[in-house]
KEVOKE-964686 format. One record per residue (C-alpha): residue number from 0; residue in one letter; chain; z negated, x, y. Coordinates in steps of 0.05 Angstrom, whole numbers, always signed. Each point is the difference from the previous one (the first is absolute). Layout:
! residues N
{pt NUM, 'a', 'A', {Z, X, Y}}
...
***
This chain:
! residues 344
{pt 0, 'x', 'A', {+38, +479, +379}}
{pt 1, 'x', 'A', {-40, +19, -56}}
{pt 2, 'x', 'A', {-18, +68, -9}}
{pt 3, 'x', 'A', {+19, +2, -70}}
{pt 4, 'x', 'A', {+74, -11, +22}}
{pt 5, 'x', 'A', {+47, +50, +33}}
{pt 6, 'x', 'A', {+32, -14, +59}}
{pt 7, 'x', 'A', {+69, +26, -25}}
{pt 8, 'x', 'A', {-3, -40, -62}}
{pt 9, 'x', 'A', {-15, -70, +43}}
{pt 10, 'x', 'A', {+64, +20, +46}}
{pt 11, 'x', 'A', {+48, +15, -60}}
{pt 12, 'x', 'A', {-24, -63, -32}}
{pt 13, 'x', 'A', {+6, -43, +66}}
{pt 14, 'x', 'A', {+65, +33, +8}}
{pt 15, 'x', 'A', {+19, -20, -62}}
{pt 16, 'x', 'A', {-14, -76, -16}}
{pt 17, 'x', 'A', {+25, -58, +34}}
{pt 18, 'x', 'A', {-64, -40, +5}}
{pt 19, 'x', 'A', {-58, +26, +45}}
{pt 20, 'x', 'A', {-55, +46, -14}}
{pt 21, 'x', 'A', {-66, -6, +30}}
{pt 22, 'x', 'A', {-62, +37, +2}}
{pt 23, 'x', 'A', {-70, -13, +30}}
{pt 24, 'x', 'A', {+14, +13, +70}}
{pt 25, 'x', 'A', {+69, -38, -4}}
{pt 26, 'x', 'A', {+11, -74, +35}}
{pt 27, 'x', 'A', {+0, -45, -57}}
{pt 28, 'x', 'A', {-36, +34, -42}}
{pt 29, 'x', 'A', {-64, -41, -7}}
{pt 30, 'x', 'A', {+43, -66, -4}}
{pt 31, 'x', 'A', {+41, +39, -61}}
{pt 32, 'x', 'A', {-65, +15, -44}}
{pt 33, 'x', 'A', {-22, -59, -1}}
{pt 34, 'x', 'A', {-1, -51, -57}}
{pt 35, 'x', 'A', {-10, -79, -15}}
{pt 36, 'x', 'A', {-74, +25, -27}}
{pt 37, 'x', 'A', {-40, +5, +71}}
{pt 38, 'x', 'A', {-46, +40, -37}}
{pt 39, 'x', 'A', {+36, +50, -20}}
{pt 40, 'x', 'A', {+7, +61, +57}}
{pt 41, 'x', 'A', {+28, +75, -22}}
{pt 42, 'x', 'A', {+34, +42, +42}}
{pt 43, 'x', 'A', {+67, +34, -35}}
{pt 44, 'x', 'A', {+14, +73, +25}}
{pt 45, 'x', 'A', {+74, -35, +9}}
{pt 46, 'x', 'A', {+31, -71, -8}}
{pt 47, 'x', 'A', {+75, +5, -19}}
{pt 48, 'x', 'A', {+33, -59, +15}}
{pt 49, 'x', 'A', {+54, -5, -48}}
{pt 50, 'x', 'A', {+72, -27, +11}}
{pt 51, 'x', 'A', {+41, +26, -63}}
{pt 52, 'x', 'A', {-17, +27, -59}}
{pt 53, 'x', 'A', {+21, +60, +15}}
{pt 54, 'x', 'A', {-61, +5, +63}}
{pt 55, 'x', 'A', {-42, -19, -65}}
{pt 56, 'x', 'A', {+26, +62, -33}}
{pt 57, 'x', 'A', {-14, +55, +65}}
{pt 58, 'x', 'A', {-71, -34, +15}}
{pt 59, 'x', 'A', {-17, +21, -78}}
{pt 60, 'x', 'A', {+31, +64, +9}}
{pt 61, 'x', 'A', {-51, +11, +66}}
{pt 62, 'x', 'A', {-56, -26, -41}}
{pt 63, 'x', 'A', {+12, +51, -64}}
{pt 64, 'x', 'A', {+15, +61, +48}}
{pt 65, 'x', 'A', {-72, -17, +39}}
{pt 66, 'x', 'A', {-36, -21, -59}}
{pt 67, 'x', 'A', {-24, -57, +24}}
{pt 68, 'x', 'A', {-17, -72, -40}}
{pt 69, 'x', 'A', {+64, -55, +16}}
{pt 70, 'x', 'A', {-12, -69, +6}}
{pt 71, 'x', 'A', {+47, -63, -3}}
{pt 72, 'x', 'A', {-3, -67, +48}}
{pt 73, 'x', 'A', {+47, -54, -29}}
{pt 74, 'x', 'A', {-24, -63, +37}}
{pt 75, 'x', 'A', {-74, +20, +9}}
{pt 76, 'x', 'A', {-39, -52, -43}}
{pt 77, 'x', 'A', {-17, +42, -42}}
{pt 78, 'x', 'A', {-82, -24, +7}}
{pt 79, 'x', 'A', {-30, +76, -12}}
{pt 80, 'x', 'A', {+43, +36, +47}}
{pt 81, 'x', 'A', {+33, +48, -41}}
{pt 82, 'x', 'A', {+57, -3, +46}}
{pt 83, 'x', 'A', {-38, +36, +50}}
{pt 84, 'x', 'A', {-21, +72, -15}}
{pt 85, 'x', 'A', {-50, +45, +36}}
{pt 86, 'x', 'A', {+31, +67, +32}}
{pt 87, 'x', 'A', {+57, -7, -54}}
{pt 88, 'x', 'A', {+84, -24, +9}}
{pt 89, 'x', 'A', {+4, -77, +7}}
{pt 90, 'x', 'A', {+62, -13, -21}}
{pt 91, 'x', 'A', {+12, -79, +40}}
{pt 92, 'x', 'A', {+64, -44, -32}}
{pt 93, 'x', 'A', {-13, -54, +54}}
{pt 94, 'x', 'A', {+69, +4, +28}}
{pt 95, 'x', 'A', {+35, +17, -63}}
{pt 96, 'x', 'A', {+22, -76, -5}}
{pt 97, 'x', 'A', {+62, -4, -31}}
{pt 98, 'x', 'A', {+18, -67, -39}}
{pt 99, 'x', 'A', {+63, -17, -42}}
{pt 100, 'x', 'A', {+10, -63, -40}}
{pt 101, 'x', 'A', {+45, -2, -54}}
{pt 102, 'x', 'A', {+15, -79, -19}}
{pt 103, 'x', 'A', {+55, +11, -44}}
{pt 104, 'x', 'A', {-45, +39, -44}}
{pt 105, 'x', 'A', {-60, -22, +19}}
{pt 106, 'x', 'A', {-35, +63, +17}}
{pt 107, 'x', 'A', {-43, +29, +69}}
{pt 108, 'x', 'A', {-7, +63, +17}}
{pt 109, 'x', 'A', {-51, +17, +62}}
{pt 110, 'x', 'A', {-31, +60, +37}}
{pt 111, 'x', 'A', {-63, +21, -12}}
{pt 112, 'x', 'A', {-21, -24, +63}}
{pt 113, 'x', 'A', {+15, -68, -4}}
{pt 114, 'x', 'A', {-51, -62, -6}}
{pt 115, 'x', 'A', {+4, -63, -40}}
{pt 116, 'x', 'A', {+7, -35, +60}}
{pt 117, 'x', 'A', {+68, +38, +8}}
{pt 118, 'x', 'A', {+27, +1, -71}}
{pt 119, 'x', 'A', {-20, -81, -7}}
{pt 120, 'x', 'A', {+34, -22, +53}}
{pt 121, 'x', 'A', {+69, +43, -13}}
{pt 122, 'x', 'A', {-4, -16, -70}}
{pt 123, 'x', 'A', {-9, -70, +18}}
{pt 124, 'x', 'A', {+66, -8, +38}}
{pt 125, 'x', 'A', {+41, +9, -67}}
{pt 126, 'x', 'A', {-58, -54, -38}}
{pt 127, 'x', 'A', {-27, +58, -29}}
{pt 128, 'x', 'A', {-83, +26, -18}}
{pt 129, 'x', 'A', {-31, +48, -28}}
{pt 130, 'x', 'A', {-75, +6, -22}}
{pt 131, 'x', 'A', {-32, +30, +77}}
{pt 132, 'x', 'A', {-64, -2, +24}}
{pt 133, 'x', 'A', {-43, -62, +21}}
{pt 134, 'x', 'A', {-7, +30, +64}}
{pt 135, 'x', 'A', {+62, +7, +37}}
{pt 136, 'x', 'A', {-14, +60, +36}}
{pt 137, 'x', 'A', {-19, +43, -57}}
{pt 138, 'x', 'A', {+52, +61, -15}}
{pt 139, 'x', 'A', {+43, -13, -63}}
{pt 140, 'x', 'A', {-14, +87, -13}}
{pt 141, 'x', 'A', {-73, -8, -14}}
{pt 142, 'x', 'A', {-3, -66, -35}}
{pt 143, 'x', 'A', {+58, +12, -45}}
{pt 144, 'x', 'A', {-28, +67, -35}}
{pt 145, 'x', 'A', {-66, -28, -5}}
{pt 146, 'x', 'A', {+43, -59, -37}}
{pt 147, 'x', 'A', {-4, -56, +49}}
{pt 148, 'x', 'A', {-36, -72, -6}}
{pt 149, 'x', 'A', {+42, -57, +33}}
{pt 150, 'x', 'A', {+11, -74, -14}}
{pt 151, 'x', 'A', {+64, +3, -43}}
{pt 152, 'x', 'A', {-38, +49, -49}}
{pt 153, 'x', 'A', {-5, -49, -47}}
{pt 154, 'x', 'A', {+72, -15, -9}}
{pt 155, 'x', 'A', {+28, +64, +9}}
{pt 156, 'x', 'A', {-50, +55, +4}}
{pt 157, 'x', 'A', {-37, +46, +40}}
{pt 158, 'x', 'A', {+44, +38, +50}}
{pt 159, 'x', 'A', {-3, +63, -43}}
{pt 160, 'x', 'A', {+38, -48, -50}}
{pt 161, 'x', 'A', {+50, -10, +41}}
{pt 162, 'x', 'A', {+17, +82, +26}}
{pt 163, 'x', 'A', {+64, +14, -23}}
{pt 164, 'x', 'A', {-1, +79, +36}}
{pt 165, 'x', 'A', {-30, +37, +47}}
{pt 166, 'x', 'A', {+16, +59, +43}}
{pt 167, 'x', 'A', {-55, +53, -3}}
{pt 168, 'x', 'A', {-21, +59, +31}}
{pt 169, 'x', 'A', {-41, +49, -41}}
{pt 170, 'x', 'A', {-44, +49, +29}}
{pt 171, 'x', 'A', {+42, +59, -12}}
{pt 172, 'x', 'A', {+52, -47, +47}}
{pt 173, 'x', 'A', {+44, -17, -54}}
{pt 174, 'x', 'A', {+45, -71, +8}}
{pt 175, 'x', 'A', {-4, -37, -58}}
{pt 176, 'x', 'A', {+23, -62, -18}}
{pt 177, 'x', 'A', {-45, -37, -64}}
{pt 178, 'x', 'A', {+23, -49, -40}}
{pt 179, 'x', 'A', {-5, -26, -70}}
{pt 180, 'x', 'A', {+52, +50, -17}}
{pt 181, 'x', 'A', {-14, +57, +38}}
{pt 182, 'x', 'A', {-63, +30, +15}}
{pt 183, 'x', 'A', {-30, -53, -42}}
{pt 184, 'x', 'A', {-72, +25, -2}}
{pt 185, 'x', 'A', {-1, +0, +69}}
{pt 186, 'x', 'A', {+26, -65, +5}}
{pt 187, 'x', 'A', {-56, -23, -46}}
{pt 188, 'x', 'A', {-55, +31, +37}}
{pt 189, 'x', 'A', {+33, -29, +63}}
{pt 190, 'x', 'A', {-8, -69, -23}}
{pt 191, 'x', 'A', {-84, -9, +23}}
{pt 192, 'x', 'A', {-17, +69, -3}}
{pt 193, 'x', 'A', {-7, +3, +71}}
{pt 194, 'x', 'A', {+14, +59, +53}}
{pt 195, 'x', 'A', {-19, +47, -41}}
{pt 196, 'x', 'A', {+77, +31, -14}}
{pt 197, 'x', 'A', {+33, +26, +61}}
{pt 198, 'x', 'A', {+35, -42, +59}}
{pt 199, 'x', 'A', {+35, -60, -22}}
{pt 200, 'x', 'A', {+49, -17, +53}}
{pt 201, 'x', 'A', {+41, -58, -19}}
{pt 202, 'x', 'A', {-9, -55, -56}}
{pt 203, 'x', 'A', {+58, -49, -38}}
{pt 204, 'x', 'A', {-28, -64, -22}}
{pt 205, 'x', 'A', {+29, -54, -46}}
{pt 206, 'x', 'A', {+1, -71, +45}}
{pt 207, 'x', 'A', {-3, -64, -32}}
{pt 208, 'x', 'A', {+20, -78, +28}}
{pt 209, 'x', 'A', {-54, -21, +36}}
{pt 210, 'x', 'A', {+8, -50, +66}}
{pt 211, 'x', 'A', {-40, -46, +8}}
{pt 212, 'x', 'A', {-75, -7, -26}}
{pt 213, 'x', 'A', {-63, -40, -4}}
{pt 214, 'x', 'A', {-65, +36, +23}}
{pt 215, 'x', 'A', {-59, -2, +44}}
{pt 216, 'x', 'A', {-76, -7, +9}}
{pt 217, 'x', 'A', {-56, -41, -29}}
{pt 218, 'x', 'A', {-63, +5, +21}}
{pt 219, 'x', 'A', {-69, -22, -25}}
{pt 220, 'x', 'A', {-81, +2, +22}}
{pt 221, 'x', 'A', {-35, +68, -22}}
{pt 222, 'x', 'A', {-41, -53, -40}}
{pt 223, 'x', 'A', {+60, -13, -41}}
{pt 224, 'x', 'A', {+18, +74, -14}}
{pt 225, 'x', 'A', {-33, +10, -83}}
{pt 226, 'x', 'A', {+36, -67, -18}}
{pt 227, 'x', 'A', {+59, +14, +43}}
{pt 228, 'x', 'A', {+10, +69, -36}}
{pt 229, 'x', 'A', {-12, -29, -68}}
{pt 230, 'x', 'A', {+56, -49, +4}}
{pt 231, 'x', 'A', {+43, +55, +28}}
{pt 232, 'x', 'A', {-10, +44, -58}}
{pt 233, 'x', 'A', {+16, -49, -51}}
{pt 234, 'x', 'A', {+57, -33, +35}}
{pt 235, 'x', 'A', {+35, +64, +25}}
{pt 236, 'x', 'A', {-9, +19, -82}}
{pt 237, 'x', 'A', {+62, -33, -23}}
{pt 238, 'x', 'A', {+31, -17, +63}}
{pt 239, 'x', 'A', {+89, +15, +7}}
{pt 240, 'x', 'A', {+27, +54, +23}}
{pt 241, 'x', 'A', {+24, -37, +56}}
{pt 242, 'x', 'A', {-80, -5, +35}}
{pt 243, 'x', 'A', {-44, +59, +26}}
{pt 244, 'x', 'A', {-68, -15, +15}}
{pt 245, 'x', 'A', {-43, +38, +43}}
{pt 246, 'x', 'A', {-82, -21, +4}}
{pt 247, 'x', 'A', {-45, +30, +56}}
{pt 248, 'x', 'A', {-60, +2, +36}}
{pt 249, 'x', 'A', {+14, -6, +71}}
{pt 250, 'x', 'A', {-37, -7, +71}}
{pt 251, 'x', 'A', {+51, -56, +44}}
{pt 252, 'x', 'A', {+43, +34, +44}}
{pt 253, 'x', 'A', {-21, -44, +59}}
{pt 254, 'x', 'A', {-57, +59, +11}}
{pt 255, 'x', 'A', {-61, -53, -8}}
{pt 256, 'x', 'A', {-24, +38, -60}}
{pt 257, 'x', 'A', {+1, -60, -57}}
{pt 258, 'x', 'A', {+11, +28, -66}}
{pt 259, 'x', 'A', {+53, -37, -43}}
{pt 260, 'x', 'A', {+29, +11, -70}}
{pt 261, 'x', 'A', {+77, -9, +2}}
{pt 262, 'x', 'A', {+58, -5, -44}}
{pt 263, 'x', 'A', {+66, +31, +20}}
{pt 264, 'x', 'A', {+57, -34, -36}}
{pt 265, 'x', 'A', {+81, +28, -12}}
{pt 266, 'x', 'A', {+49, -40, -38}}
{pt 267, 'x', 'A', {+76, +31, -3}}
{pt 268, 'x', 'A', {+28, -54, -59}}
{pt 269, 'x', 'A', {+35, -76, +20}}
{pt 270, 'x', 'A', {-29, -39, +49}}
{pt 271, 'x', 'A', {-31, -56, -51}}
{pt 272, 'x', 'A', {-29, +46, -48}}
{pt 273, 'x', 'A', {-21, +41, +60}}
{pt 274, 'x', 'A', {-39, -72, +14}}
{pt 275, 'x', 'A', {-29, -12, -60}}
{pt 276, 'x', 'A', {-25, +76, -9}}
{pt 277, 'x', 'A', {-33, -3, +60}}
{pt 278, 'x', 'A', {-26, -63, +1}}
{pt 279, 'x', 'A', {-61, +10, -41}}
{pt 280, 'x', 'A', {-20, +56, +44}}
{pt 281, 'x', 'A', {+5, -45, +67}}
{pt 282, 'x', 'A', {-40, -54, -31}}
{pt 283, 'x', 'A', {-52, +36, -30}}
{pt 284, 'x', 'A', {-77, -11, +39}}
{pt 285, 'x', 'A', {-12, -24, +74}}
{pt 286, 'x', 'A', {+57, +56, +32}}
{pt 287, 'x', 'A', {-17, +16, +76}}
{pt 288, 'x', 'A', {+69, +17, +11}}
{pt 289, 'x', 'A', {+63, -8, -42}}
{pt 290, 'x', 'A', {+59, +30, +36}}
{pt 291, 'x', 'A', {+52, +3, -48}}
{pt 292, 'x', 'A', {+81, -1, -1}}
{pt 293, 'x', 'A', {+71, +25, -2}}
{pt 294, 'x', 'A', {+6, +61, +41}}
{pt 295, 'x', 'A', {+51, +63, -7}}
{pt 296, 'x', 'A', {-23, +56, -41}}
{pt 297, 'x', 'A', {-11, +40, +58}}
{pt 298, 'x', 'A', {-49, -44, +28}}
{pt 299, 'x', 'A', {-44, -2, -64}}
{pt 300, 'x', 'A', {-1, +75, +20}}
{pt 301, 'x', 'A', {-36, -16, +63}}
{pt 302, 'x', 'A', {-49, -42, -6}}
{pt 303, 'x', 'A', {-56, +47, -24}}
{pt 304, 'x', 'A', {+17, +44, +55}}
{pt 305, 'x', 'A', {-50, -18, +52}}
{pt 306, 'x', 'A', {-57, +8, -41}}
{pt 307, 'x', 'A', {+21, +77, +0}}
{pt 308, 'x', 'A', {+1, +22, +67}}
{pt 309, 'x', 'A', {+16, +67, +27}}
{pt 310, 'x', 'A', {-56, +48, +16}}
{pt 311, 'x', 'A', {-55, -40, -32}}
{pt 312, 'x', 'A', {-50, +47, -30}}
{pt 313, 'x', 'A', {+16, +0, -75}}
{pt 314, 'x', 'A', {-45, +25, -57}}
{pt 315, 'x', 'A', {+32, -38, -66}}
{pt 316, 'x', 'A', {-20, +12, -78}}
{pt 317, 'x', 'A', {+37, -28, -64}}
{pt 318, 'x', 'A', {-2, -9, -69}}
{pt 319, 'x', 'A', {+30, -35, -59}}
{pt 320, 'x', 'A', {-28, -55, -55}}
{pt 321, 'x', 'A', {+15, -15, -60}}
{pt 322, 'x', 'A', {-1, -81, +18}}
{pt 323, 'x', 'A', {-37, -26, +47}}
{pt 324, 'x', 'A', {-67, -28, -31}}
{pt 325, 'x', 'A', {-53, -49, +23}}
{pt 326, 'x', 'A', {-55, +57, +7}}
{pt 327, 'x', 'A', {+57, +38, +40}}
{pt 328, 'x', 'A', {+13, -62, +50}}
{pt 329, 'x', 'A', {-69, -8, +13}}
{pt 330, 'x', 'A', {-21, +67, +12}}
{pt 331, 'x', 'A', {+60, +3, +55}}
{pt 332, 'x', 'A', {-17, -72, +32}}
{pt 333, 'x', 'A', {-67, +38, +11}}
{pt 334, 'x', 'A', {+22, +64, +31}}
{pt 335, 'x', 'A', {+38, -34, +48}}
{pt 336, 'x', 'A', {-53, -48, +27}}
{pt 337, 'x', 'A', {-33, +60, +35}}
{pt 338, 'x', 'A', {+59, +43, +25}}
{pt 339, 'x', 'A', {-14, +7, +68}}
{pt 340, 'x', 'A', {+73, +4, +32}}
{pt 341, 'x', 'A', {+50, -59, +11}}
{pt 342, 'x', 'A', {+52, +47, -15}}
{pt 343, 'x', 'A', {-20, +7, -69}}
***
């Protein structure tokens, strides 16, 4: 154990919670701190893993009475490893997995440990979807306060859009529950503002009808990659609300290296129009691969998956445009001629 931690305190808190608590000598303990970054290796003083909100609320109170820095594993994507402090309280919701579907009113509310994966495939059962992550096993914590990407964005909104409360933990151990009504500004700052709060320990989402879908991959010759991204900007420009269209630069999964630019399509609407929105993206160029077709919504969720595999070494950057213009294309087309890795 650390020796910025009392002994005493680690017993009354072990004592205490119904989850486990480990520290660097414990069994498990390794296997605990780590995340889906590979990269990414920091050693907490203690990993609390959590069961209840209430273990949530005695692993702060250990953190504040030792002074030490807390931080907060959801479902571990999280790229930079901010889940993962050094010589500081990890708080871990990895078994906090609670899920309860609501069809009469249309509603989920899930754990903070719980993973798209889990919350498709229960929401699913009833015919039911909310915006989740593109990768199945990414936490819905994480990705929902930093506002959350998915295929049915389009139609209805990021996942942030769709919160309808929270349960929270501040730092002072306060339960809170933030709404639209109360604790608005929380609420507010909840929806993309990221980890940056407290503990939040259990979301309610609004579900909508979705069964059903039309999706997949098309893929193209890196050759075809500025023309391939210039018709994807203009036709994704006024496309319905019923399509998502994501555009890439990718190596093929096979592991031989090639480089390909690929089009990953979503359609959620009627079959026929689903056709004839999607058409014009299948027939576009000389495609490689066109592997395209009615699938459950869960399913969409998985088919990225493999090209984010566990412990792969992970150094990612982002930004945001305003468009995407012909001198942007280009320059990226470039860039990605000469990165070395076929993970990239």
């Amino acid at each position: 154990m650390s020796t910025t931690l009392d002994s005493a305190l680690v017993a009354d808190l072990a004592g205490e919670v119904s989850g486990s608590v480990l520290g660097p000598q414990d069994a498990g303990y390794d296997a605990a701190r780590a995340v889906h970054n590979g990269l990414i290796d920091r050693r907490p003083a203690l990993i609390v893993r959590c069961r209840t909100t209430n273990d949530v609320v005695a692993a702060l109170a250990l953190a504040r009475r030792a002074g030490l820095e807390v931080s907060i594993r959801g479902g571990d994507h999280n790229v930079a490893g901010r889940a993962v402090t050094d010589g500081g309280v990890m708080i871990d919701l990895a078994e906090m997995k609670g899920i309860a579907i609501d069809p009469d009113e249309a509603t989920a509310t899930a754990e903070g440990g719980v993973i798209w994966a889990e919350l498709n495939d229960a929401a699913a059962e009833h015919g039911l979807a909310v915006t989740g992550g593109a990768v199945s096993g990414t936490g819905i914590a994480g990705y929902t306060l930093g506002g959350g990407l998915g295929w049915l964005m389009a139609k209805y909104g990021l996942a942030a859009d769709n919160l309808l409360t929270v349960e929270f933990v501040t730092a002072e151990g306060d339960v809170l529950r933030a709404d639209a009504r109360s604790h608005a500004d929380l609420f507010w700052a909840l929806r993309g503002g990221g980890g940056n709060f407290g503990v939040a320990t259990s979301f309610t989402y609004r579900l909508h009808p979705v069964q059903t879908i039309v999706g997949g991959l098309i893929a193209h010759p890196i050759v075809a990659a500025p023309e391939l991204l210039r018709f994807y900007r203009d036709a994704v420009a006024d496309a319905p609300d019923d399509l998502t269209v994501f555009a890439g630069l990718v190596h093929a999964p096979d592991g031989s290296g090639a480089k390909l630019s690929a089009l990953v399509v979503f359609h959620t609407g009627d079959p026929v129009e689903a056709e004839r929105d999607l058409e014009p993206f299948k027939t576009w160029g000389s495609p490689l691969l066109v592997e395209v077709g009615p699938m459950p919504y869960p399913v969409m969720n998985t088919i990225l998956d493999a090209g984010f595999p566990a412990g792969s070494l992970n150094y990612w950057l982002s930004s945001f445009t305003r468009g995407l213009p012909d001198e942007l294309i280009d320059i990226t087309v470039e860039r990605f001629a000469n990165v070395p890795s076929p993970m990239t």
